[in-house]
C-alpha positions in Angstrom: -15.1 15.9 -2.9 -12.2 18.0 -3.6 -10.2 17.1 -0.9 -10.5 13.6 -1.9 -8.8 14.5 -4.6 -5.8 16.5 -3.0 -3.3 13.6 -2.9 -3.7 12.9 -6.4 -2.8 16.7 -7.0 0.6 16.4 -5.0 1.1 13.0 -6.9 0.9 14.9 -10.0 3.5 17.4 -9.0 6.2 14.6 -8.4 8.7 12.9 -11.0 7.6 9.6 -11.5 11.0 8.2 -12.3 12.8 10.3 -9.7 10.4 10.2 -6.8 9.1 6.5 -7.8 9.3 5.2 -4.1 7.5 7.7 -2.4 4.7 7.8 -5.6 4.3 4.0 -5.2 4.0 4.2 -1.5 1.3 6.5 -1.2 -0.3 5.6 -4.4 -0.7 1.6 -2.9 -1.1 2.5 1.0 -2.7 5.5 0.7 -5.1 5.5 -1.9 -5.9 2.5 -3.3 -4.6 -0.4 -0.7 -7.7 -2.7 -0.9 -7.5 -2.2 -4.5 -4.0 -2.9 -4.7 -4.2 -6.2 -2.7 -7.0 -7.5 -5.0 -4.6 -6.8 -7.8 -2.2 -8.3 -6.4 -4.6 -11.8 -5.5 -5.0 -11.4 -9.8 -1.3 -11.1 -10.0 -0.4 -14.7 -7.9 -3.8 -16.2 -9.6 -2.4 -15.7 -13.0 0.8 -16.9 -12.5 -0.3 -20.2 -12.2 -2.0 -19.9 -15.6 1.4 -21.0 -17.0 2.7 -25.0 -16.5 6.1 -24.5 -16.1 5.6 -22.0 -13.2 2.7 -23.8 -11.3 4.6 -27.1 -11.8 7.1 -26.0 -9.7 4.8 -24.0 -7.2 2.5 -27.5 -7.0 5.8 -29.3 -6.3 7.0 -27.4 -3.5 3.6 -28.1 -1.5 3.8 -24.4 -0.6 0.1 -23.6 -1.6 -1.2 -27.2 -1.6 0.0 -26.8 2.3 0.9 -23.3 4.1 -1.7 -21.3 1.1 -2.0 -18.5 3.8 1.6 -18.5 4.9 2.7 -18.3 0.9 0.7 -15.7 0.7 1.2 -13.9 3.9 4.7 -14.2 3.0 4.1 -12.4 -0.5 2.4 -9.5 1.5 4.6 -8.7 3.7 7.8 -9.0 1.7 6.4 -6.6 -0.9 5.0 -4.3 1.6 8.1 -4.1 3.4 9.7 -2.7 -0.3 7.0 -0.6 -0.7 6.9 1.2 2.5 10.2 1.4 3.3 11.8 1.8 -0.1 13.8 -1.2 -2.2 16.9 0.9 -1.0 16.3 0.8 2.8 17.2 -1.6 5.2 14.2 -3.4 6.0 13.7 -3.2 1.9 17.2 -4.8 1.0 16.5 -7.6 3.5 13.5 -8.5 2.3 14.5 -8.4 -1.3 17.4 -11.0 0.0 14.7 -13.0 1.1 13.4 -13.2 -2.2 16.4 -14.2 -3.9 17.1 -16.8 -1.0 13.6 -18.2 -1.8 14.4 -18.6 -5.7 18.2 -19.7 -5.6 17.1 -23.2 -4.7 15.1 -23.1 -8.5 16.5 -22.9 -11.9 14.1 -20.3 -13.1 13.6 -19.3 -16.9 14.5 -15.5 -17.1 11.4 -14.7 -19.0 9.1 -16.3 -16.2 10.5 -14.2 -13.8 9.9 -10.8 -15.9 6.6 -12.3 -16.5 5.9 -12.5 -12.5 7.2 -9.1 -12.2 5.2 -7.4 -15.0 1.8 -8.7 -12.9 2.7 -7.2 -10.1 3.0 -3.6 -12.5 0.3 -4.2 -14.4 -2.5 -6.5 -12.5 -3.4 -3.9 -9.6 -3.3 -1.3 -12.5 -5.9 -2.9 -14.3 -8.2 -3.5 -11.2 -7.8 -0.5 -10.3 -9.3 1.4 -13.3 -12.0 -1.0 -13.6 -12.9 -1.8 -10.7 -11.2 1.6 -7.9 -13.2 5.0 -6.6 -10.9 7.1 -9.1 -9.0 6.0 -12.4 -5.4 5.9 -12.0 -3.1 8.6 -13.1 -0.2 8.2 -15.4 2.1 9.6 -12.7 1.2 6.6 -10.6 1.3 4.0 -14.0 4.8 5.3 -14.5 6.2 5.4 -10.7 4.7 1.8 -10.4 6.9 0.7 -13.6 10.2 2.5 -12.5 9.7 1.2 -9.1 9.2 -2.4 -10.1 11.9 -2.5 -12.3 14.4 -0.9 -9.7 13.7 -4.2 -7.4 13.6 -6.6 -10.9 17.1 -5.2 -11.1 17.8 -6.0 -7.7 16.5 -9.5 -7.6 18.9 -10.2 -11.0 16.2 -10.2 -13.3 17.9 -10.0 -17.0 16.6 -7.9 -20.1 14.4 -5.3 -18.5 13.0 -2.9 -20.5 13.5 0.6 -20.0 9.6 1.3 -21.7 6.3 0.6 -19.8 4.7 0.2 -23.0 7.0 -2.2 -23.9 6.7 -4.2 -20.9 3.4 -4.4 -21.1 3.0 -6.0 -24.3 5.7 -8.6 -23.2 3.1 -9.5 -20.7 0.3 -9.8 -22.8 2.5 -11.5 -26.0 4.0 -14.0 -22.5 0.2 -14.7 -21.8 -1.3 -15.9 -25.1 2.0 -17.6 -25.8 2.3 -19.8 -22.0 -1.3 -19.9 -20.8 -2.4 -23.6 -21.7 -4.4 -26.0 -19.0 -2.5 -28.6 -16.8 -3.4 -30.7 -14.4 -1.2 -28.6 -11.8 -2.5 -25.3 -12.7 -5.9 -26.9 -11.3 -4.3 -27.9 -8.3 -2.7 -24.4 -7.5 -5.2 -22.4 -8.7 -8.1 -24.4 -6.3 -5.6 -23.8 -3.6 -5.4 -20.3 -4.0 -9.4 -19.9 -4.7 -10.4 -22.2 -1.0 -7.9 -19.4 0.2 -9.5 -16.5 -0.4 -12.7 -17.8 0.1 -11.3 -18.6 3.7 -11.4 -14.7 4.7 -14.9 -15.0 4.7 -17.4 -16.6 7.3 -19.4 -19.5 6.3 -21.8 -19.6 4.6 -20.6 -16.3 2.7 -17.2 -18.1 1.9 -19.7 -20.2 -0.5 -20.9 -17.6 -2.3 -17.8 -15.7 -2.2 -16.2 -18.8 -3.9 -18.5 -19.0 -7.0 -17.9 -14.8 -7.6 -13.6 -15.2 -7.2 -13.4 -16.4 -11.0 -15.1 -14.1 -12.4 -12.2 -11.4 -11.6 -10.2 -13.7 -14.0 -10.6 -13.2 -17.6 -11.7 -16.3 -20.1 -8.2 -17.3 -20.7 -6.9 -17.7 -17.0 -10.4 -19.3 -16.2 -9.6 -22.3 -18.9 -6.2 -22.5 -17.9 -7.4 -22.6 -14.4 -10.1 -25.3 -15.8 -12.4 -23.1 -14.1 -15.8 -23.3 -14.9 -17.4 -20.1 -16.4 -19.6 -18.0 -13.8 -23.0 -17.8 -14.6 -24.5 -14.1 -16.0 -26.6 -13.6 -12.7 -22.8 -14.3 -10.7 -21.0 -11.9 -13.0 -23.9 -9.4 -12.8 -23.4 -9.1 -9.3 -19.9 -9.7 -9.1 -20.3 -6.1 -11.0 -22.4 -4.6 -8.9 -20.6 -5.5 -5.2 -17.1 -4.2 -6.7 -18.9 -1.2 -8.6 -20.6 -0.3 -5.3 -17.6 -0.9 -3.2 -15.6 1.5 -5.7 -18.5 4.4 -5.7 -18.3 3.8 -1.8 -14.9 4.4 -1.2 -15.3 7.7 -3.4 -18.1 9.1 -1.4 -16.9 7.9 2.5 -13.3 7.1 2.3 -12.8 7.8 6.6 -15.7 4.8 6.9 -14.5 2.5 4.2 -11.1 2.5 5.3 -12.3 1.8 8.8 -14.6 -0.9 7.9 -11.7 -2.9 5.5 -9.2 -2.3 8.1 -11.2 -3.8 10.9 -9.8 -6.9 13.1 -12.0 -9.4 11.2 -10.5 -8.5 7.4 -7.0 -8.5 8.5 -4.7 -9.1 5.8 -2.3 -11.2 7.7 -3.5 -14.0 9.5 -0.8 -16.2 9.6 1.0 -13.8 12.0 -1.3 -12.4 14.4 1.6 -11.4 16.8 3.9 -10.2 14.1 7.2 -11.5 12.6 10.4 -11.1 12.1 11.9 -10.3 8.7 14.3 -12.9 8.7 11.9 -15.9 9.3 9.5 -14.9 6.2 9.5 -16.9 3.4 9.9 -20.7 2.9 11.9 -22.8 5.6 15.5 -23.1 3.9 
């Protein structure tokens, strides 16, 4: 059991502000990457919680249409920052193909630093609920710097230079722009059939009716999603409390079972892609 634990040691021994890329990188591919991309399902899920933002993602048909290509497209550009480094080539590209993708938009400067904060502080939440280990404030901090570095690089105004302070921006940004609309239902079923897609039938079924309860009361009404029985969220508990203790205990065979051909994350480019073509048609 040690040994699972020696990566976190070197992690410790790092800068977080300093050595935020290569924290981040490990931290997200290394240890907790399933974790990480259910934080990051919360993070696109909540975003539609707000009107103004799934109004425009309803209009563009993006989900409504190509779900799996939006967020295929999500996946890969932030993986490409991640593992190469917002700094790199591959990670300045695909950070240009972020900005190309928002320039057609007049976007409130607030909505964007509320986007950004979930993609901080979502996967940091599932992971210490949810993750085989708790994570460190070494990791919390490098995920902050390293966020903010590509905020600054996509033009994102009034960044904080405080995690703390971010945070609470996210969570005063929630109770003040959550509210139910018509087009957050639309979004937000899209984004539930899709990731109830992954899953063969019938599971995809039951997989459906478990999905909400990783949202909290608030993003459920906002959603106007239905609240999940006890006996669902008792389970719910018990399949991501198992799957945590799991990874703990036989990390070799849990990353080779989540990793196999059939729970691919990227469907929507079985034969790979070029950088230049991700994102919506222009």
């Amino acid at each position: 059991m040690r040994d699972r634990y020696k990566t976190l040691d070197y992690l410790k021994t790092l800068d977080p502000k300093k050595d935020d890329q290569e924290i981040h990188q490990i931290s997200s591919d290394h240890e907790f990457p399933w974790d990480y991309g259910r934080g990051l399902e919360i993070a696109i899920w909540r975003t539609c919680c707000v009107p103004r933002i799934s109004k425009m993602l309803d209009q563009t048909g993006e989900f409504g249409l190509r779900a799996q290509k939006r967020y295929d497209d999500t996946r890969i550009l932030l993986g490409e920052i991640v593992r190469g480094g917002y700094d790199s080539k591959r990670g300045r590209q695909a950070i240009s193909q972020i900005n190309l993708a928002h320039r057609r938009f007049d976007i409130d400067n607030d909505d964007m630093r509320y986007v950004l904060s979930t993609f901080i502080f979502e996967p940091i939440r599932w992971i210490n609920r949810w993750a085989w280990r708790p994570i460190s404030e070494t990791e919390k901090l490098a995920a902050f710097y390293f966020y903010i570095s590509v905020g600054q690089r996509m033009n994102i105004q009034s960044l904080p230079a405080d995690r703390d302070e971010f945070e609470q921006f996210n969570l005063d940004y929630e109770r003040a722009n959550f509210a139910g609309a018509e087009c957050n239902g639309r979004v937000g079923r899209a984004l539930l059939e899709l990731y109830s897609s992954w899953y063969p039938w019938p599971t995809s079924t039951f997989v459906a009716t478990m999905l909400p309860c990783r949202l909290d009361r608030p993003a459920r009404e906002a959603l106007g999603m239905s609240e999940p029985s006890p006996w669902i969220r008792g389970l719910n508990r018990l399949a991501l409390r198992g799957h945590g203790l799991a990874e703990r205990a036989m990390p070799t065979t849990m990353a080779r079972i989540m990793t196999r051909p059939t729970a691919r994350t990227y469907p929507g480019y079985p034969h790979g892609y070029d950088l230049a073509d991700i994102g919506p048609a222009h």
